[in-house]
KEKE-3310 file (N, C-alpha, C; in steps of 0.2 Angstrom, whole numbers, plus 5000, padded with zeros to 4 digits):
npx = (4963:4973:4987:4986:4975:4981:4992:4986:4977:4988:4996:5007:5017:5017:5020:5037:5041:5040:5049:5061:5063:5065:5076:5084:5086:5092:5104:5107:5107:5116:5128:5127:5133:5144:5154)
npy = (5079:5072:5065:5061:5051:5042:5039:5034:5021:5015:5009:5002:5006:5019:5016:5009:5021:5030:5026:5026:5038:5041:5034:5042:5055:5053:5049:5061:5069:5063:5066:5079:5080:5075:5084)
npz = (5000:4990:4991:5005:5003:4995:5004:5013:5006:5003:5015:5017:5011:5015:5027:5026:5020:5030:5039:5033:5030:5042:5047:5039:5043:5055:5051:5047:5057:5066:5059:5060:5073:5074:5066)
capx = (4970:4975:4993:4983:4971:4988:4995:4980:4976:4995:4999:5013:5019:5019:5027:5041:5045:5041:5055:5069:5066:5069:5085:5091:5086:5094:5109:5108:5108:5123:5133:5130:5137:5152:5157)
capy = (5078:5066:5063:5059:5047:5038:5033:5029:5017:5012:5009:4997:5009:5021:5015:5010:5029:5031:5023:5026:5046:5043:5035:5048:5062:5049:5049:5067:5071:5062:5068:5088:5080:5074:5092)
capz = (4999:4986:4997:5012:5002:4992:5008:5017:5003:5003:5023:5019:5007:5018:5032:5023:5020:5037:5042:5027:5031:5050:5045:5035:5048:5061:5048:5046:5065:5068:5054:5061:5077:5074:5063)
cpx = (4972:4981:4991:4979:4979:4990:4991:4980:4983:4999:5006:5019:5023:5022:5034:5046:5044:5048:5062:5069:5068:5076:5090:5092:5091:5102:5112:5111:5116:5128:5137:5134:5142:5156:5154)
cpy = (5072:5063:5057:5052:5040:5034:5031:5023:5012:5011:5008:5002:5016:5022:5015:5014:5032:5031:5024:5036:5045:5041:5039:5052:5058:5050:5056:5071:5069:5063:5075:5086:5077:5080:5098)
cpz = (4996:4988:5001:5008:5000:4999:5011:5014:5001:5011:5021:5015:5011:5023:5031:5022:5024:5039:5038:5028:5037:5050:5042:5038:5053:5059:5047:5053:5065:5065:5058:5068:5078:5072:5068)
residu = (UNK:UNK:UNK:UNK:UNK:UNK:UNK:UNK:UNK:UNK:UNK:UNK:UNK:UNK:UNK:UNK:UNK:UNK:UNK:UNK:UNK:UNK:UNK:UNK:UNK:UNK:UNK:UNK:UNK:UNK:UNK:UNK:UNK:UNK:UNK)
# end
């Protein structure tokens, strides 16, 4: 897995996009519940 090795070799990297997609899911969730 070229993927797998990229963020292995990039932790910080991939934390980062850890956390800015849980926001958008987090942003996304609460959008469908309001409508």
């Amino acid at each position: 897995m070229v993927i797998a090795a990229f963020f292995t070799s990039n932790t910080y990297i991939a934390t980062t996009w850890f956390i800015i997609s849980g926001i958008i899911l987090d942003t996304i969730m609460r959008s469908r519940r309001k409508s």
